[in-house]
C-alpha positions in Angstrom: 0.0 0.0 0.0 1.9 2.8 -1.2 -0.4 5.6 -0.7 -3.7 6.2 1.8 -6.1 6.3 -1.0 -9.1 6.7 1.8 -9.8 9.9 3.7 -11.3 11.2 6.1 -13.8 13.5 3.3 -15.1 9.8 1.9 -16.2 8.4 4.6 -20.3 7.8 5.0 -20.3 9.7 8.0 -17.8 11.6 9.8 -18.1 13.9 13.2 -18.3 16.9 11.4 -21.5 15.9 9.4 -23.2 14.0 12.3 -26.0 17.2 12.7 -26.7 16.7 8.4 -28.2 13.4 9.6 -30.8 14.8 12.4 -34.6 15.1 11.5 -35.7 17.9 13.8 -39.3 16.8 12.6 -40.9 20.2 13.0 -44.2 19.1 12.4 -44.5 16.6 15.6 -43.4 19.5 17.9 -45.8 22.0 16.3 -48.6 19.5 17.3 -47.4 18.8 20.6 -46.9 22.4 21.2 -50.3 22.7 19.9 -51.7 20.1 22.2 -49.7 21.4 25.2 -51.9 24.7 24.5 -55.5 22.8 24.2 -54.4 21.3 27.7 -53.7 24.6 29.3 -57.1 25.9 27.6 -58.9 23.3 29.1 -57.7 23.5 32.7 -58.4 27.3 32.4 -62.0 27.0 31.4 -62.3 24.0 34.1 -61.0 26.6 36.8 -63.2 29.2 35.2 -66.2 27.3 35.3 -65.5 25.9 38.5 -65.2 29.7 40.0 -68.5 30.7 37.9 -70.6 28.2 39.5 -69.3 28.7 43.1 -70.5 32.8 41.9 -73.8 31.3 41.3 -73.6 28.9 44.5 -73.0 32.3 46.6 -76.0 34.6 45.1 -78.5 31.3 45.3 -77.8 31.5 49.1 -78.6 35.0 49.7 -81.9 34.9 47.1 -82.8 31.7 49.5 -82.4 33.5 52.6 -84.4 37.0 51.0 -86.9 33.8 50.5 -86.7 33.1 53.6 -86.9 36.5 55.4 -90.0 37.2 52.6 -91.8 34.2 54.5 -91.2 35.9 57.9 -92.5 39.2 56.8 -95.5 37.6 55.0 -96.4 35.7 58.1 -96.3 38.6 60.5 -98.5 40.8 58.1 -101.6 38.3 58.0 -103.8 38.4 54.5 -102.4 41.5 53.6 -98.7 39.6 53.2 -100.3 36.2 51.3 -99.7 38.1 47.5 -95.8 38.2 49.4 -95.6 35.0 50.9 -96.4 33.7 47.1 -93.7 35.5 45.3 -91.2 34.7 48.8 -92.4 30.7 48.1 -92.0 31.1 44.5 -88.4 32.5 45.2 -87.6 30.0 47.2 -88.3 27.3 44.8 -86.6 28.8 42.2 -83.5 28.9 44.0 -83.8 25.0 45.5 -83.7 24.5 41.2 -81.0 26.8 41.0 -79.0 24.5 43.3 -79.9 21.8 41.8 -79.0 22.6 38.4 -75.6 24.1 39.9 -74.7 20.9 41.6 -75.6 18.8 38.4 -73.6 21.0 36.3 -70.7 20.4 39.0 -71.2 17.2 38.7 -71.3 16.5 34.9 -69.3 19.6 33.0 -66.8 19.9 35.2 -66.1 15.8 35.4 -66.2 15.9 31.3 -63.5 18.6 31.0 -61.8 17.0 33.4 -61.4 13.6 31.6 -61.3 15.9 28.2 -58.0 17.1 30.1 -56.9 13.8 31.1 -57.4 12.4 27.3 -55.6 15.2 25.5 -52.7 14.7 28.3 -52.0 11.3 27.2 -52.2 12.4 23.4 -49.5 15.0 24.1 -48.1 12.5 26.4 -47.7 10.0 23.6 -46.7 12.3 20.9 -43.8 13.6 23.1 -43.3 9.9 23.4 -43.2 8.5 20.2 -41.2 11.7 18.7 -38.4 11.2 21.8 -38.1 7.7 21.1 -37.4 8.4 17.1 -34.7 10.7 18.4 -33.3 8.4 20.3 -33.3 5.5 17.3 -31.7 8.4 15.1 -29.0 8.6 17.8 -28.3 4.9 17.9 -28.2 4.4 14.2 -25.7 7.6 14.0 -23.2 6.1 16.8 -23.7 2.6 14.5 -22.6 4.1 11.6 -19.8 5.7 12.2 -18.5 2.9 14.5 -18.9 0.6 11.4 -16.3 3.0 9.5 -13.8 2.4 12.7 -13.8 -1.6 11.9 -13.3 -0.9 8.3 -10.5 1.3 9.2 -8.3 -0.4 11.3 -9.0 -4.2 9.1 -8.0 -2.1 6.1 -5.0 -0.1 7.3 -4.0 -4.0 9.1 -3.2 -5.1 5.2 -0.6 -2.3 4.4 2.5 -4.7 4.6 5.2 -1.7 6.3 3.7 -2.5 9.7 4.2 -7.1 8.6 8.2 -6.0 8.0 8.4 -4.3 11.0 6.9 -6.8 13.3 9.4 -9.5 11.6 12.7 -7.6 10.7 12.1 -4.9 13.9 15.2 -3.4 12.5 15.4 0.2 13.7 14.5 1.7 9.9 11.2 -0.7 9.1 10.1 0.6 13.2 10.6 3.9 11.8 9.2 3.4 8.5 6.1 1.9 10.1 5.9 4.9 12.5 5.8 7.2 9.6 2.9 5.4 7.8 1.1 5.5 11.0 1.9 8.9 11.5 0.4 9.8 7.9 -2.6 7.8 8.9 -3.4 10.2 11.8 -3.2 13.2 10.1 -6.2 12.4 8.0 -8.1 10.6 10.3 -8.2 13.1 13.1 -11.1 10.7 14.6 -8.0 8.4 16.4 -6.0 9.6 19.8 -3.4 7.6 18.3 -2.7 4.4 16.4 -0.8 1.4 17.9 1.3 -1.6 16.4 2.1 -4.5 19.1 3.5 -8.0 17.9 1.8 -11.3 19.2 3.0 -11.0 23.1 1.6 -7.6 23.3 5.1 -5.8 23.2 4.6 -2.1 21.6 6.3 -1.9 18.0 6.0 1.5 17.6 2.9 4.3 17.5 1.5 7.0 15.2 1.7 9.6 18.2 5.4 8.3 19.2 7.0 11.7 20.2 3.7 12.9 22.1 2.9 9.2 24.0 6.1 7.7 24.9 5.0 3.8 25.1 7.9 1.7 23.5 8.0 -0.6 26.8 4.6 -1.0 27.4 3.3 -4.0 27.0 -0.5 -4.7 26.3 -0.8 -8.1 26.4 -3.4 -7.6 29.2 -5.8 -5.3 27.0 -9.3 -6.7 25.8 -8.3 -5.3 22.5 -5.3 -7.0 22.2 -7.1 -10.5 23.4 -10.1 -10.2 21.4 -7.9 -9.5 18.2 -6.5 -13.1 19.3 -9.3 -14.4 19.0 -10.4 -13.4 15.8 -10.0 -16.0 12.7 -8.2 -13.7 10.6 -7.8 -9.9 9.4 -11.1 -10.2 7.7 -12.5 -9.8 11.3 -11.9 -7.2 14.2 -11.3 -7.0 18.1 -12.6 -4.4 20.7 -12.4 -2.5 23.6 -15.7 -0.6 24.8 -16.0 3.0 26.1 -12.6 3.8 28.8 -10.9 6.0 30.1 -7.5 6.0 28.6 -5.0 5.9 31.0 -2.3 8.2 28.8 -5.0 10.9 27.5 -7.5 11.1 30.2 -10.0 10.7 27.8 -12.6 8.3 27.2 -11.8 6.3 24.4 -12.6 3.2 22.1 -10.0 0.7 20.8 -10.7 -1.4 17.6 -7.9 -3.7 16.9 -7.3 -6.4 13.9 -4.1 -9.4 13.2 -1.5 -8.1 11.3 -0.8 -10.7 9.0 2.6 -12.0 6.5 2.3 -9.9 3.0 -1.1 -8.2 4.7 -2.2 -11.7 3.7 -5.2 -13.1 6.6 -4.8 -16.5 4.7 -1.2 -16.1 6.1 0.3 -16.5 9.9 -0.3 -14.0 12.4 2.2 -12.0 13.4 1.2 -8.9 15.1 -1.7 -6.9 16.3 -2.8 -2.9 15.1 -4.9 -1.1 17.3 -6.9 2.4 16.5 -7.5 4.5 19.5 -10.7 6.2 18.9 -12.2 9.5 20.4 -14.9 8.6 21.7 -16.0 11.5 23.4 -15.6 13.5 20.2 -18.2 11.3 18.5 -20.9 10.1 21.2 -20.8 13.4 23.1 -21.5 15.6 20.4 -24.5 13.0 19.3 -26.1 13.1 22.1 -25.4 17.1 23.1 -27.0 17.9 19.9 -30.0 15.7 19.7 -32.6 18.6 18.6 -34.8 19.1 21.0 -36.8 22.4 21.5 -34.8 25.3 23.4 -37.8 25.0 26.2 -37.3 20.9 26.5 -33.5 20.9 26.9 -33.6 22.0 30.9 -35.8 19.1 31.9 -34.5 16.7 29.2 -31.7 14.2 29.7 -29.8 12.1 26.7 -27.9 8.8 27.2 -26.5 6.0 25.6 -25.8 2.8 27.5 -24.5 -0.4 27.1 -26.1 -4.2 27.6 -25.1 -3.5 31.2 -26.3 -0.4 31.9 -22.9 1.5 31.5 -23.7 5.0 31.0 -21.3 5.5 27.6 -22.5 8.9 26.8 -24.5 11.4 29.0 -25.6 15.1 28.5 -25.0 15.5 32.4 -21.6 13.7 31.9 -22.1 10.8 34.3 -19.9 8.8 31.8 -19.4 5.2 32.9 -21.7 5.6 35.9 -24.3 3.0 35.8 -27.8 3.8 34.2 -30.8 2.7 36.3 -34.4 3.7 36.3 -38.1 1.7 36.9 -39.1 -0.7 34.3 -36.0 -0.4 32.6 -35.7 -4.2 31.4 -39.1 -3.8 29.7 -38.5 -0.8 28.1 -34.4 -2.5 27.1 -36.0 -5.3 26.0 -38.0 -3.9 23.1 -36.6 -2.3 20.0 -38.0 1.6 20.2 -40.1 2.9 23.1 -41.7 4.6 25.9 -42.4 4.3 29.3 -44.0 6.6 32.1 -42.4 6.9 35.5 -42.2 8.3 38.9 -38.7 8.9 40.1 -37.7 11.1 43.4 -41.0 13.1 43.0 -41.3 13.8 39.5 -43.0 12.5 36.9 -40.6 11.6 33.7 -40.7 9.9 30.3 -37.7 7.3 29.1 -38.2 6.8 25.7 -35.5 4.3 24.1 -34.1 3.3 21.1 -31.9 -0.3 20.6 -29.3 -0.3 18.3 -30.2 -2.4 15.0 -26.7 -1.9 13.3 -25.2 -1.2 10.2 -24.0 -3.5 7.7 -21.6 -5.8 9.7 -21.6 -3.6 12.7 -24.0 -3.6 15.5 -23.1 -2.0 19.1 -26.2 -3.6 21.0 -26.2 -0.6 22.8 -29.8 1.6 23.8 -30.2 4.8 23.3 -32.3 7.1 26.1 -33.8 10.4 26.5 -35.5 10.9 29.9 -37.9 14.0 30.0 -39.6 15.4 32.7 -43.3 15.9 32.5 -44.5 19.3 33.5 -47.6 18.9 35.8 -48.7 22.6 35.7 
């Protein structure tokens, strides 16, 4: 390979463009906004009403006791207060239907518009649902994507045969060679901490970031990466080490590894390893930091993503590598895009989820979350 013929322009999906791939769908926020609206309406005309027919309540008490005083009076005046006592008895009953029509009004309107309420709540509850959890899938399928570029990468730049001399001849011009292809990689691929060739004990070759990470006597033998790349068949396949914090940047990071083999050949022996130490931090964290969600949303609105074991790998609060843990979470994990409702440390909140389905060869397993809270105003 006498040339890096791929950069970092072709790939499918780089950091840079990650926002290009978001769907703000304007539409489904419009119509929750909308709904959000109806819902304040309707509480408003429930108070309203409410306050109206406690008015009535008040001026059918004092028209029942004029009534009443009328009947007094009538009484005390003899014949000449009967015509009185008539209108004072006719009063009265009017105002005993008054009540009545009050209280069944109570009873009835007020119960509708409160159940009205309760139904356009769940709508709005559901579309705020249903649009979360699409966000959350689009995040998912993002990470997937660009993670799929990381195994091509490092099973691709494995073939170049500079890095198979140096692991056999480890004459001090091939390690220098090999560090200067390495080096060439980096620059284009500014995705990678750094870029790391070890032989089959795990003994460090050389490195693309050689002058900035000293690690010529390290040995990684140790390293899932290293091990699972031991375990794969050949360089057609890839090894792995999830979300970490690296020990020489501070930074949490993602290792893809893959066999070097003789002539870049994988029907040939093994003779070394080459491992690709990703940013992951630059990739997941800007995902999930610019999921769109409204200006108004993004106070009370949390965005994850976690692994199979509830790992927190990426985390608007930046709880990174905490562990993820909410009610009903293994039912909501255990489908492939949803919500649930729940009640956590006094508030109500909505988890809506997303499970990674991959892309092409690749496929994380992780779940994507967004937790909302649900205003109860």
């Amino acid at each position: 390979m006498d040339s890096i013929q791929k950069t970092t322009t072709e790939e499918k999906i780089t950091i840079d463009s990650l926002d290009e791939n978001i769907d703000e769908s304007p539409n489904s926020e419009t119509k929750n906004t909308s709904l959000d609206r109806v819902i304040e309406i309707t509480k408003l005309m429930s108070h309203d009403t409410e306050k109206a027919l406690d008015t009535i309540n008040t001026i059918n008490k004092k028209t029942e006791f004029l009534a009443i005083n009328a009947l007094i009076e009538a009484s005390r005046t003899g014949d000449a207060g009967k015509g009185f006592q008539v209108v004072a008895e006719s009063i009265d009953v009017l105002a005993t239907k008054t009540k009545e029509a009050v209280e069944k009004m109570r009873k009835e309107t007020i119960s509708k518009m409160s159940e009205l309420g309760k139904i356009i709540e769940e709508q709005s509850v559901n579309i705020t649902g249903n649009r979360l959890a699409d966000l959350a899938l689009t995040n998912i399928d993002l990470i997937d994507r660009n993670l799929y570029e990381r195994t091509a990468d490092v099973r691709w730049w494995a073939t170049d045969n500079i890095f198979g001399i140096a692991l056999l001849s480890k004459t001090k011009e091939s390690i220098q060679e090999a560090q200067h292809r390495l080096g060439t990689i980096l620059k284009s691929y500014t995705v990678y901490y750094d870029l790391v060739l070890v032989d089959l004990e795990g003994n460090v070759i050389t490195n693309a970031q050689a002058d900035k990470f000293d690690i010529s006597n390290q040995n990684f033998a140790s390293k899932q990466w290293f091990q699972t790349a031991l375990k794969t068949s050949n360089g057609s396949e890839y090894g792995f080490q999830s979300v970490h914090r690296s020990s020489t940047s501070g930074s949490h990071t993602m290792t893809f590894s893959c066999k070097v083999h003789e002539n870049g050949d994988p029907n040939r022996p093994a003779i070394g390893v080459l491992a690709a130490v990703f940013n992951w931090d630059g990739l997941a964290q800007q995902v999930v930091n610019g999921t769109p969600i409204n200006q108004d949303e993004k106070e009370k609105t949390r965005v994850c993503i976690v692994d199979e074991n509830g790992t927190i790998l990426a985390d608007t609060q930046n709880r990174i590598l905490d562990k993820f843990s909410i009610p009903k979470m293994n039912d909501l994990f255990a489908k492939k895009q949803g919500f649930v409702k729940i009640s956590q440390r006094g508030e109500e909140q909505l988890v809506c989820h997303g499970l990674s389905h991959g892309y092409e060869t690749y496929a994380s397993g992780w779940h994507s979350v967004i937790i909302q809270d649900i205003s109860n105003n």
